[in-house]
N, C-alpha and C positions, 0 to 999 in steps of 0.2 A: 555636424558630420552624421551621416545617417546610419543608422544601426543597420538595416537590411540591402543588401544590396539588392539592382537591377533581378539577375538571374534568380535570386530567391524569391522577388516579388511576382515574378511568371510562373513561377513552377507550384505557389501558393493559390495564384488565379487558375491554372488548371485543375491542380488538385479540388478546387472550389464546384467547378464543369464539371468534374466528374461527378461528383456526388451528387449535383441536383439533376445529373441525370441517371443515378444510381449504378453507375461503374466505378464506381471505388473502394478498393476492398482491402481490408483491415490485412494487417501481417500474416500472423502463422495460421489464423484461425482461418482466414477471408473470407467472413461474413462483409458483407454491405455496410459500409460509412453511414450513419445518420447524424451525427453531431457535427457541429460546424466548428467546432473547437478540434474535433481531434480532425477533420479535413485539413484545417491549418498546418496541424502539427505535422501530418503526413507531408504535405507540400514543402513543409521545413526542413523535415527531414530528409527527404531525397536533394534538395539545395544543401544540406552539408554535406550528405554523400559527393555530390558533385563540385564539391570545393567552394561552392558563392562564402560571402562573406555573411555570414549568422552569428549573431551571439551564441554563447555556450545554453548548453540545458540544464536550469535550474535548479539543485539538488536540494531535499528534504532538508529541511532545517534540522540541525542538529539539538537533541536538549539536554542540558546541562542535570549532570547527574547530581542528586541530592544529597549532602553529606550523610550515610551512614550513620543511626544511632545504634548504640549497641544496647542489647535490651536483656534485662534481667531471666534466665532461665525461666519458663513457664512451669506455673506447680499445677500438681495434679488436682480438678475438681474433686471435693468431698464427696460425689457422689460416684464418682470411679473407684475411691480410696472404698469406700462403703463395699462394692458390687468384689471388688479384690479379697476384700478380708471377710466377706461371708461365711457361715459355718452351712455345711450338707446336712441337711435335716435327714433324720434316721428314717429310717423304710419303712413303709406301716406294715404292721401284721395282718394278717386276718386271722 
């Protein structure tokens, strides 16, 4: 059984013409297509706009959250505790 149908497979080969003759223009931005991957995708996409039969669009892999260690309070470096507890040296005279 084939994944793509007919309708998608023309609207892919157009989307293809366009580009190598540089009328193909990106969504919102419409800069000029040069990737031959995203010509594809464009030609795919207007074939689901138009109902052909497409597989769905491949969503981010989801990643599995890491158990949570719980971690001991942080102590303050020795040398914070030092700069905290300093004494004000007295004012010189003249």
């Amino acid at each position: 059984m084939a994944k793509y149908s007919k309708k998608a497979g023309n609207k892919v080969e157009k989307a293809m013409h366009e580009k190598k003759r540089g009328q193909l223009k990106s969504g919102r931005s419409g800069k000029t297509v040069k990737s031959r991957k995203q010509a594809i995708a464009i030609g795919l996409s207007e074939a689901r706009k138009e109902g052909a039969k497409v597989p769905k669009k491949k969503s981010a892999a989801k990643k599995k959250a890491a158990p949570k260690k719980k971690s001991a309070p942080k102590k303050k470096s020795a040398a914070r505790k030092r700069s905290t507890t300093r004494k004000k040296s007295p004012a010189k005279k003249k």
